[in-house]
C-alpha positions in Angstrom: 34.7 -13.4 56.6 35.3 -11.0 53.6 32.9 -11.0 51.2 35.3 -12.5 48.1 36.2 -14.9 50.9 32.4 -15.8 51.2 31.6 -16.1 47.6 34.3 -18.5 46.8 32.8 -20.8 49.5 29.4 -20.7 48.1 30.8 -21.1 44.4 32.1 -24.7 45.7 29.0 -25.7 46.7 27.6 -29.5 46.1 24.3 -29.8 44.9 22.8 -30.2 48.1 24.8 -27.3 49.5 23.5 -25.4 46.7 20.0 -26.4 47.4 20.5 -25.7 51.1 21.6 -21.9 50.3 18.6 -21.8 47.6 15.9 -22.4 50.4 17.0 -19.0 51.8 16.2 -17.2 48.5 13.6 -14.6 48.9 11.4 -14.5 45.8 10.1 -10.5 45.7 12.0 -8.0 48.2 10.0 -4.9 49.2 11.6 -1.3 50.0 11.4 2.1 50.3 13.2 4.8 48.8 13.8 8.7 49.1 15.5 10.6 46.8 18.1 12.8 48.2 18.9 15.9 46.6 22.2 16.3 48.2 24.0 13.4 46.4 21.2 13.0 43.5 20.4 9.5 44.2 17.5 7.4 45.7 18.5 6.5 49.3 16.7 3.0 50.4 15.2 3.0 54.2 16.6 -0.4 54.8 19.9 -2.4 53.6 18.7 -4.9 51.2 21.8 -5.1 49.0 21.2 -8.2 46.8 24.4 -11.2 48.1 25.3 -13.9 45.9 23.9 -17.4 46.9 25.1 -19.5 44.6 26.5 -19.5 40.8 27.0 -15.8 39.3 23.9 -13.8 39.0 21.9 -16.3 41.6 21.0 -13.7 44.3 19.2 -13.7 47.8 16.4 -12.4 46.2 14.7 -12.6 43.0 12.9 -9.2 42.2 13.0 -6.3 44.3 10.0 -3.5 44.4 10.7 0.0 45.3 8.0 2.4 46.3 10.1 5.5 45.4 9.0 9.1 47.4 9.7 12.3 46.2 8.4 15.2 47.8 4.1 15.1 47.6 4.6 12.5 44.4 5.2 8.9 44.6 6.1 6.1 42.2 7.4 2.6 42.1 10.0 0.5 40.4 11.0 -3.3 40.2 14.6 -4.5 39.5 15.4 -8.0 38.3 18.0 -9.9 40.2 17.6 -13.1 39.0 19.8 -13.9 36.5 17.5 -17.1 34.8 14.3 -15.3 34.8 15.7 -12.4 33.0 17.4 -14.4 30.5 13.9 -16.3 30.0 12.2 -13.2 29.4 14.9 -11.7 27.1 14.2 -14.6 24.7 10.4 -14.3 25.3 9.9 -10.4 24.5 13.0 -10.1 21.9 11.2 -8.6 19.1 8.7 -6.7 21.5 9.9 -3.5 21.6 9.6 -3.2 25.4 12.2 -3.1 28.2 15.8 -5.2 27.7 15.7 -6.9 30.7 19.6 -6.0 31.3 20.7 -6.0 35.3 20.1 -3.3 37.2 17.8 -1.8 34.7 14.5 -0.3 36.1 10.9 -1.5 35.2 7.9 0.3 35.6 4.6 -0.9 36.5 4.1 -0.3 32.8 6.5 -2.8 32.1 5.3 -5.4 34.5 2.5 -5.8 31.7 5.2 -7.6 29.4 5.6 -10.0 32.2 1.8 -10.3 32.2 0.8 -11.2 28.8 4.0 -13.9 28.8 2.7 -15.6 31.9 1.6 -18.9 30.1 4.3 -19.1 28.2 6.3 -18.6 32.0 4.0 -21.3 33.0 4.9 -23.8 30.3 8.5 -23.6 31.0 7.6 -24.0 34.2 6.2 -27.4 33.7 8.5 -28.5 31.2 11.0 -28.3 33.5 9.4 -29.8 36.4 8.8 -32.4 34.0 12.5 -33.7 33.6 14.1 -36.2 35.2 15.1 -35.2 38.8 19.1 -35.3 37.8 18.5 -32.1 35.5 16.0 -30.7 36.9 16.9 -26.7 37.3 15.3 -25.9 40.5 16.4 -22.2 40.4 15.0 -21.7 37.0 11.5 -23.1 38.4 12.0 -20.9 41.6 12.9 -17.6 39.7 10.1 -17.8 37.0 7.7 -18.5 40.3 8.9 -15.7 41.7 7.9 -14.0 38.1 4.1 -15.1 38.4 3.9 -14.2 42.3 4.4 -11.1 41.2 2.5 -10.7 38.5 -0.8 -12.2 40.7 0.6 -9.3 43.7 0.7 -6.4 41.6 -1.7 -7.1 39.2 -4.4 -8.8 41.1 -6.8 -6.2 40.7 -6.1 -7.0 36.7 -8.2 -10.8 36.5 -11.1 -9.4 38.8 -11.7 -6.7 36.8 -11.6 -9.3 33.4 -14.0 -11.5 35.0 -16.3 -9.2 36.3 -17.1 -8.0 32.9 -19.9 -9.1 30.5 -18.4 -11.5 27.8 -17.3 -9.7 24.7 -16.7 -6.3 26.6 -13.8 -4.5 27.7 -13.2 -1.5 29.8 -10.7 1.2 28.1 -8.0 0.5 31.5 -8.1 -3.2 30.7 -7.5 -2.4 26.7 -3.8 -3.3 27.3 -4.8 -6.9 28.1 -6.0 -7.7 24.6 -3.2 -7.0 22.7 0.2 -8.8 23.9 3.3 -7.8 21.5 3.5 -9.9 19.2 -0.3 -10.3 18.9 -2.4 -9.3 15.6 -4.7 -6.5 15.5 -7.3 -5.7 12.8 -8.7 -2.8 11.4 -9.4 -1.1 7.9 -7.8 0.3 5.5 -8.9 3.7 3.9 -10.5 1.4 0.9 -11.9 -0.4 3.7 -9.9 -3.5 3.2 -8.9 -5.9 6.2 -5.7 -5.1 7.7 -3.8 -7.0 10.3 -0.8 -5.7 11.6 1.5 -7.4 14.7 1.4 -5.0 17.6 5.1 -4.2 19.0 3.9 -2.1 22.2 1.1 -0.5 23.5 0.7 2.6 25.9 -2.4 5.2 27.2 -1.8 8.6 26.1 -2.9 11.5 28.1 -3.9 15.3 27.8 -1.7 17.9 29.4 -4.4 18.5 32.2 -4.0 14.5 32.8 -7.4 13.3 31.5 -7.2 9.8 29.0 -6.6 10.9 25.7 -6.6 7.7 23.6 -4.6 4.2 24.2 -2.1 3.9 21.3 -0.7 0.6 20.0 2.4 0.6 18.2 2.2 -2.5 15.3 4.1 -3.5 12.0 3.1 -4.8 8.5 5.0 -6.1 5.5 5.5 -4.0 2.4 7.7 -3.9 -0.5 9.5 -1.3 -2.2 10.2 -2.7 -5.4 13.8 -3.8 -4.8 13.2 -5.7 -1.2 10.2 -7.2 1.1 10.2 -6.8 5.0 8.6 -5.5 7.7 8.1 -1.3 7.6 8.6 0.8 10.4 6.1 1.1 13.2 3.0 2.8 13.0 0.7 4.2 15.3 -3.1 2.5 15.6 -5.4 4.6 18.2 -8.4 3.6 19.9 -10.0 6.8 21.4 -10.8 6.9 25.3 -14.5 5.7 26.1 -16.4 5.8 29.0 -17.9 2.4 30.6 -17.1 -0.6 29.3 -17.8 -1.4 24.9 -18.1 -4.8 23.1 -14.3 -5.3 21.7 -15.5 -6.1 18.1 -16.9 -2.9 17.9 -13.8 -1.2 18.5 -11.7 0.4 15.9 -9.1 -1.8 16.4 -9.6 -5.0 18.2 -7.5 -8.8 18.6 -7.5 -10.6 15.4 -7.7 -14.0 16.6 -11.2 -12.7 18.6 -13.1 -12.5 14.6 -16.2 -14.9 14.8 -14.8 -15.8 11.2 -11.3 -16.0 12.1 -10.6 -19.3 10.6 -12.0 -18.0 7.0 -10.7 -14.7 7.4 -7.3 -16.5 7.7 -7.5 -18.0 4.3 -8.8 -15.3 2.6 -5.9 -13.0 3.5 -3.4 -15.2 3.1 -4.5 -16.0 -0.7 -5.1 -12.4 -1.0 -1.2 -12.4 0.3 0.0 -14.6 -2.2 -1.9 -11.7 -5.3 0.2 -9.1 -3.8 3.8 -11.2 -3.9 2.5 -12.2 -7.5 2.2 -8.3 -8.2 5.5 -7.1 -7.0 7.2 -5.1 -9.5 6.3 -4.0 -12.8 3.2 -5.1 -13.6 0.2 -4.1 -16.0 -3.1 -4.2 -14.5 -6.8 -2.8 -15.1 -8.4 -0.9 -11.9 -11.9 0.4 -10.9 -12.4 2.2 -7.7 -10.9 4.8 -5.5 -6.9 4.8 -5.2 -4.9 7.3 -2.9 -1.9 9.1 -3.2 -1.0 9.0 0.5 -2.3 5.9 2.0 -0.6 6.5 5.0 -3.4 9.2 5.9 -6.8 8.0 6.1 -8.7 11.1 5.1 -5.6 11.9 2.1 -6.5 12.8 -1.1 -8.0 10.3 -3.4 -9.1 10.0 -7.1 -11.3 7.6 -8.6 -8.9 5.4 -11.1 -10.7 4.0 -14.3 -8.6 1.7 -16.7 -5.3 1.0 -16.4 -2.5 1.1 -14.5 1.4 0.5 -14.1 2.6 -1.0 -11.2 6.0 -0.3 -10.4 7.6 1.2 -7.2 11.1 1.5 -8.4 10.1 3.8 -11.1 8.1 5.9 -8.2 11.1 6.1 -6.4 13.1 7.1 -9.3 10.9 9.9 -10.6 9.6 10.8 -7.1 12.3 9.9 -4.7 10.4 12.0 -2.0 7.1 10.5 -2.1 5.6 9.6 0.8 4.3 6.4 -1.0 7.3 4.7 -1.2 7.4 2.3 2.2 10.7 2.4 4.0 11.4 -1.2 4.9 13.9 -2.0 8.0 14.0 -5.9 8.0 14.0 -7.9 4.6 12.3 -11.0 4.2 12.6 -13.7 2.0 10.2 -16.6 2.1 7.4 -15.6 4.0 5.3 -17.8 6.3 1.3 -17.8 6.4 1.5 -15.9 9.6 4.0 -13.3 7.9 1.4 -13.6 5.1 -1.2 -12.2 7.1 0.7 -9.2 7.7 1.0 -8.3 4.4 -0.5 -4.7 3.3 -3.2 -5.3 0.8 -1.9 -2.2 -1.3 0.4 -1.4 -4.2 2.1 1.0 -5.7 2.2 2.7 -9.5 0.6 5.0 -12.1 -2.8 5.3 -13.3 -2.0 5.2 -17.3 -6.0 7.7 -17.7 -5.3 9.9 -14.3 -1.4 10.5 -15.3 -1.2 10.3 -11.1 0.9 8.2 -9.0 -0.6 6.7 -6.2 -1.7 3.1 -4.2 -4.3 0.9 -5.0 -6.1 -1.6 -3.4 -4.9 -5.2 -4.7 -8.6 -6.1 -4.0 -9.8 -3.9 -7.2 -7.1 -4.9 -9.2 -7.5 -7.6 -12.2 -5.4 -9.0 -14.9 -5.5 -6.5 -18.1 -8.1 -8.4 -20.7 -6.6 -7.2 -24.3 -9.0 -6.7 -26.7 -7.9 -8.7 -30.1 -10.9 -7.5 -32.3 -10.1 -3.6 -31.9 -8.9 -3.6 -35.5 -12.7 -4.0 -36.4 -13.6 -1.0 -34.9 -11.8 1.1 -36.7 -12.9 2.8 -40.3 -10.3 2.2 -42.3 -9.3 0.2 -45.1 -8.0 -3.4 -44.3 -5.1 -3.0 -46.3 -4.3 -0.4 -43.5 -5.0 -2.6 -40.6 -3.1 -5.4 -41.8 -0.1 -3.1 -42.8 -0.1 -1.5 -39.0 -0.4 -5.2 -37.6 2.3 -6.2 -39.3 4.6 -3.0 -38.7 4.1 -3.1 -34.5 4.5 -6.5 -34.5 7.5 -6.4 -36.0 8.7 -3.4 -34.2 10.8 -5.5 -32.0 13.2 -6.7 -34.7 16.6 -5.1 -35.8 15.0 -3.9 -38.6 14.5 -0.9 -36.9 18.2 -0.2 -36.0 20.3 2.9 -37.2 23.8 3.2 -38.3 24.3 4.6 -34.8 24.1 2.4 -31.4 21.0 3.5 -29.5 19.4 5.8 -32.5 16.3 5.0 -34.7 15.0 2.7 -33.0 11.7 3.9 -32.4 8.6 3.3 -34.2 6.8 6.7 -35.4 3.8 7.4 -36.6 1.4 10.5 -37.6 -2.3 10.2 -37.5 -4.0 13.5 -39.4 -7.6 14.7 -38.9 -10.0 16.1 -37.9 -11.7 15.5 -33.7 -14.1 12.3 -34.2 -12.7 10.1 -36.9 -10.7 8.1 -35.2 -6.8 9.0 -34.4 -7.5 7.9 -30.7 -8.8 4.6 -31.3 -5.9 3.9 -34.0 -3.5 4.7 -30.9 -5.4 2.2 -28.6 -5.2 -0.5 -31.5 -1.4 -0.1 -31.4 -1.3 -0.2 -27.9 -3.5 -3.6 -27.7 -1.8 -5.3 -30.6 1.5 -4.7 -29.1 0.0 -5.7 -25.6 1.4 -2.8 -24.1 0.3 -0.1 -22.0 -0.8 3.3 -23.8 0.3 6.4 -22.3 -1.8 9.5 -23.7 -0.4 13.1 -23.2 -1.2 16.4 -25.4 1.6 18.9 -26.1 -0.4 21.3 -24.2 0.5 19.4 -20.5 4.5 20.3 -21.3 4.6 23.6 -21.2 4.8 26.3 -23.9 8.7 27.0 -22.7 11.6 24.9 -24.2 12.8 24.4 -20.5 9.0 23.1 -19.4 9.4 21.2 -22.8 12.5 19.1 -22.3 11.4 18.7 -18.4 8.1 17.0 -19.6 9.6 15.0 -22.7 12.5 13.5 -20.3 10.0 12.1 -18.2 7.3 11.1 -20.5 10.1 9.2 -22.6 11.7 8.0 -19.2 8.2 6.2 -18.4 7.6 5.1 -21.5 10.7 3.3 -21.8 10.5 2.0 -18.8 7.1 0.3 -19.5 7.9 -0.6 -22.6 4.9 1.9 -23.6 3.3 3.3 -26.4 3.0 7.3 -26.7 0.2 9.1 -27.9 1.0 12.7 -28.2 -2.1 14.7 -29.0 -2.2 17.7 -31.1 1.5 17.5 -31.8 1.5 20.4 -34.4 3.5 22.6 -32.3 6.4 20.0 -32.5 6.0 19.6 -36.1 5.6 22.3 -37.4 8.6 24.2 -40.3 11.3 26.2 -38.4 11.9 29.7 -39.6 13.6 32.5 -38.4 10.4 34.2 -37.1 9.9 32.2 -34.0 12.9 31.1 -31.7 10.9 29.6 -29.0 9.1 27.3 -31.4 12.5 26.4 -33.3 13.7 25.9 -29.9 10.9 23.2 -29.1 10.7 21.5 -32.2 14.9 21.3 -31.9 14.1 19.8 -28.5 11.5 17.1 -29.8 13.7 15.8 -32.7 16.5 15.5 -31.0 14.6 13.4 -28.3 12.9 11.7 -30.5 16.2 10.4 -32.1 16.6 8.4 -29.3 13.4 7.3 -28.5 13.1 3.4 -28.7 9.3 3.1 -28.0 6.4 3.1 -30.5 5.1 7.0 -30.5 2.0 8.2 -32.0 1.6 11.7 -32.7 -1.9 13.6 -34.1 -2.7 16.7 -35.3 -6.0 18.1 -36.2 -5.0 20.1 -39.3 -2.7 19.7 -42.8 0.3 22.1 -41.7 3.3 22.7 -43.0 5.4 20.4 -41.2 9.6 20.4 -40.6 11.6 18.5 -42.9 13.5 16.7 -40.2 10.1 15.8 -38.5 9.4 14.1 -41.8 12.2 12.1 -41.8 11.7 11.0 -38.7 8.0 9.6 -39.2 7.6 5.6 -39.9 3.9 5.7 -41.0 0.9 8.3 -41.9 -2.5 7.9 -42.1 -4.6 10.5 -43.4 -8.6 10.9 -41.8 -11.1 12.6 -43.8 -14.6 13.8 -42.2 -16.6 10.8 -41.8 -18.6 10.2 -44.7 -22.7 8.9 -44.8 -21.2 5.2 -44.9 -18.8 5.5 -42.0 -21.3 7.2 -39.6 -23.6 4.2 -40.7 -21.3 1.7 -39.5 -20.6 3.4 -36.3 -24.2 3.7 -35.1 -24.8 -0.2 -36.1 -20.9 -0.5 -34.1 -22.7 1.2 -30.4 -26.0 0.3 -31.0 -24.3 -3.4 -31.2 -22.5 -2.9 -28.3 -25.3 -1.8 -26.0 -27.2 -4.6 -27.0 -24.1 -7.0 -26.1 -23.7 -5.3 -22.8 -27.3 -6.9 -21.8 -27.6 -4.0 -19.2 -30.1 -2.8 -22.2 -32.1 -3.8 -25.4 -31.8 -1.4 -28.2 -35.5 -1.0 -30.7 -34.3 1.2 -33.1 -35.8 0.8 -36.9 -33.8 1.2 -39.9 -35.5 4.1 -41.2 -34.9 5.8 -38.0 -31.0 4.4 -38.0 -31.1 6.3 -41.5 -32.5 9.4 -40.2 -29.4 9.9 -37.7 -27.0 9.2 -40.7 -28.0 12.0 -42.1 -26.4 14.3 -39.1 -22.8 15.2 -39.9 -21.8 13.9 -36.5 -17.7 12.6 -35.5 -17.0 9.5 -34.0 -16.8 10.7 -31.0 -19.7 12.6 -31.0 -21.7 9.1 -32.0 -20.5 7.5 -28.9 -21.3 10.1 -26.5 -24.7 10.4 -27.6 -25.1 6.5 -27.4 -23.7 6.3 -23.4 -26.0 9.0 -22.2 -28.8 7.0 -24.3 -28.1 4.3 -22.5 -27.4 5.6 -19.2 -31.0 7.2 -19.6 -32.5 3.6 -20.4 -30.8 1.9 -18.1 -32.1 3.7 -15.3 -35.9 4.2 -16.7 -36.0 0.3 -17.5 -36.6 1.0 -21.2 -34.6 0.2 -24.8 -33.0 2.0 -26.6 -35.2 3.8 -29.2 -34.7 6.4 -31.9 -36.6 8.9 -30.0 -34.1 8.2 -27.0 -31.3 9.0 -29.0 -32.9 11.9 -30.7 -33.5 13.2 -27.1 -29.7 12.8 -25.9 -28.8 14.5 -29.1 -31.7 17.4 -28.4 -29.5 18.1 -25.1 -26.6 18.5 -26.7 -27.6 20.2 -30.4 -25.8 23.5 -29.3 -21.9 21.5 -29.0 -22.8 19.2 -32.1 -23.8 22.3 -34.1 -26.1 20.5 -36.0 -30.4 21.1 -35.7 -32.0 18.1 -34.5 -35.5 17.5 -35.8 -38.1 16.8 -33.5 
């Protein structure tokens, strides 16, 4: 009988003809092969060509192991021949990452271990099925995914005896593959040493050249956003370094998340800390405290410690810094996201720290909602008249007053602050910036170079950020830009040139100071909204700011401050800045603080002792 003859006979098969041909199925067929060199093949010692029993892809035999030979080496493979099984396990490891489970395709032993960790799910169908009515019951299916777990339990037997042997809690480093199925979460730390969890895609021992255990890697996924889409990045690599004996699976670096003794809790927390970080995607304003990183990806990457605030916004990153490493690369988009998905999320975003000028990630963990101070007005020496008029003039800002003749020109807000260090230009600029609730961006002409092409590099971008965060611009010790063109200096004509004609443009609120009365360009004249003119601060105004820190320590409650009025007048009388006032009162305190003491007039007069040669004044003991 020819063999096309044959199979149309079995393809007509009743039921029971069917089940009569089934019953000489053979679940796991074992052979040996050779390779020969002649015809570059793998020769089998015995015939065990796999012949159709039934409906297409139903073979004599369900899996077939190979021990391959090959000179003094020797290997083994498995083939799938069963048609049901292999579409079950398609469906079951899909988003796995391990083998495809396509005909003909060889598995290692390695890849046996997918079949392993799906074994109660094998089970289950198992049951389900044996569960129907006897009519529909697919006996092949429950034969094939039998033949799945026999031989799972033959070639991994040695797999449960070693589990069970070992103390509860423990795992040997051989076994480590056992604990994390694809698909599974694993949990670590970040380098702020927030909880991650990540869902493992495949896992794998990696070995030294010489052959000895290097470290057993375990390829996983998170979710991440880059400003325009959220989805899963690509895969990383988590390592567990080779170990001796076996080691209690909590204490490894990376370790099942479901095993946590707080798992339950831990769940909630990270999913509400989830729901901060979808809140937080894309441009956002926030205050920060801690360590951030500029290349979170590396554990022991640079980091700076970030004070104050910062912009969040990845899209800007990208646009300024299209080759940063910072920006995740995300490969499957996600809309709604479900608390498991939720889980996954990284616990890190992306921006600029406004006080470090750096881009880099920070941990959502240290990040808070920006608290805007609406009594900064009172801090400042100057007359109210002045602070109402500046209230009124940013607040309005937004308004078409502003508008030029032509589209897109003058509609910034300017303004020059003149004095000299101490009195007060600074805080004026943080006023604005809190008024306006918006973020303050401070630069001094001295970080854009000294050549017009370093010039218009730096103003493009500072403007570029500062429109994009709707921001406002101090520019310290803006002379430079100001100052009268003449025919004596083409460099500085050139850079003024450059600064008016950006400025034109500029729609943002920019506040420029300088430290001295020069002689300033006509056309930077024009071009200024507002001026306020700082003297040296006189008795009364140094008066007022002593009472201003001395207040503020005492609200702080970190300290109490026991200074007497006659010794308040005493450091009047020393022709101290503003500035100079506050940083003897933080050292003060920071001195009281840690002795357990107020703060006196013979503390102060100490801080100011340690510092009489850069306040140029002779302190009195």
């Amino acid at each position: 009988m020819t063999e096309s003859k044959e199979k149309e006979e079995i393809v007509g098969y009743q039921e029971e003809d069917l089940k009569q041909a089934m019953e000489t199925r053979v679940k796991l067929m074992h052979v040996l092969q050779t390779w020969d060199s002649k015809n570059r093949t793998w020769q089998e010692t015995q015939a065990s060509k796999p012949r159709q029993v039934g409906r297409p892809e139903t073979y004599n035999y369900v899996f077939k192991f190979a021990e391959r030979s090959y000179g003094d080496t020797s290997s083994s493979v498995v083939y799938i021949y069963g048609g049901l099984i292999r579409n079950v396990l398609k469906t079951l490891t899909r988003e796995d990452g391990g083998p495809s489970f396509r005909a003909n395709e060889e598995l290692s032993r390695d890849d046996l271990k997918f079949i392993y960790h799906q074994r109660h799910e094998l089970a289950a169908i198992q049951d389900k099925e044996r569960a129907q009515s006897p009519a529909v019951t697919n006996h092949e299916l429950i034969f094939e995914i039998q033949a799945a777990l026999d031989l799972i339990d033959e070639e991994l037997s040695d797999v449960a005896s070693e589990l069970s042997s070992l103390p509860e809690g423990e795992i040997t480093y051989d076994l480590l593959w056992t604990l994390f199925p694809p698909g599974s979460f694993v949990t670590s730390r970040d380098t702020f040493g927030q909880q991650l969890v990540h869902r493992v895609r495949a896992t794998k021992f990696v070995f030294s050249p010489t052959g000895d255990p290097c470290y057993f890697q375990i390829a996983a996924d998170y979710i991440d956003s880059n400003g325009k889409k959220t989805g899963f990045v690509p895969t990383i690599e988590l390592q567990i370094p080779a170990f001796r004996s076996s080691r209690l699976i909590l204490q490894l670096r990376h370790y099942p998340f479901n095993l946590r003794p707080s798992y339950l809790k831990d769940r909630e927390t990270l999913i509400s800390r989830a729901d901060k970080v979808l809140r937080l995607y894309g441009q956002q304003l926030q205050e920060y405290q801690g360590h951030a990183s500029r290349d979170p990806s590396n554990p022991q990457g640079a980091k700076f410690n970030s004070h104050g605030r910062i912009v969040l916004d990845p899209i800007t990153l990208y646009r300024v810094q299209p080759n940063s490493r910072l920006i995740p690369q995300i490969f499957q988009s996600l809309s709604d996201l479900t608390d498991d998905q939720k889980l996954l999320v990284n616990p890190v975003l992306y921006g600029f720290s406004l006080g470090d000028k750096m881009w880099g990630a920070f941990a959502v963990t240290l990040l808070h909602d920006v608290e805007w101070n609406d009594n900064i007005l009172n801090d400042l020496v100057i007359s109210e008249d002045q602070k109402q008029f500046m209230r009124a003039l940013v607040e309005s800002h937004s308004t078409s007053g502003f508008d030029d003749f032509v589209r897109d020109k003058g509609k910034g807000l300017i303004g020059l602050l003149a004095g000299p260090p101490g009195v007060g230009k600074t805080l004026t600029a943080e006023a604005v910036a809190e008024i306006a609730r918006r973020p303050l961006y401070m630069i001094s002409s001295g970080e854009l170079g000294s050549q017009p092409e370093s010039v218009q590099r730096g103003l493009d971008t500072l403007m570029e950020l500062a429109e994009a965060w709707h921001a406002v611009v101090l520019l310290d010790e803006a002379d430079v830009f100001l100052v009268e063109r003449d025919d004596n200096n083409l460099v500085r004509n050139a850079i003024t040139s450059i600064f008016l004609r950006r400025l034109e443009y500029y729609q943002g609120i920019l506040i420029l100071t300088t430290n001295r009365h020069a002689s300033f360009d006509p056309a930077s004249k024009s071009r200024i909204h507002f001026y306020l003119d700082y003297p040296d601060l006189d008795a009364d105004t140094r008066r007022i700011l002593w009472r201003s820190f001395m207040a503020r320590s005492a609200a702080s409650r970190k300290v109490t401050v026991d200074v007497a009025e006659y010794e308040l007048e005493g450091l009047v009388e020393f022709p101290l800045n503003g500035r100079q006032i506050k940083n003897i009162m933080n050292i003060t305190q920071i001195v009281a603080v840690r002795r357990g003491i107020p703060i006196t007039g013979e503390g102060i007069r100490i801080a100011m002792g340690f510092s009489h040669h850069l306040l140029e004044v002779e302190i009195a003991g």
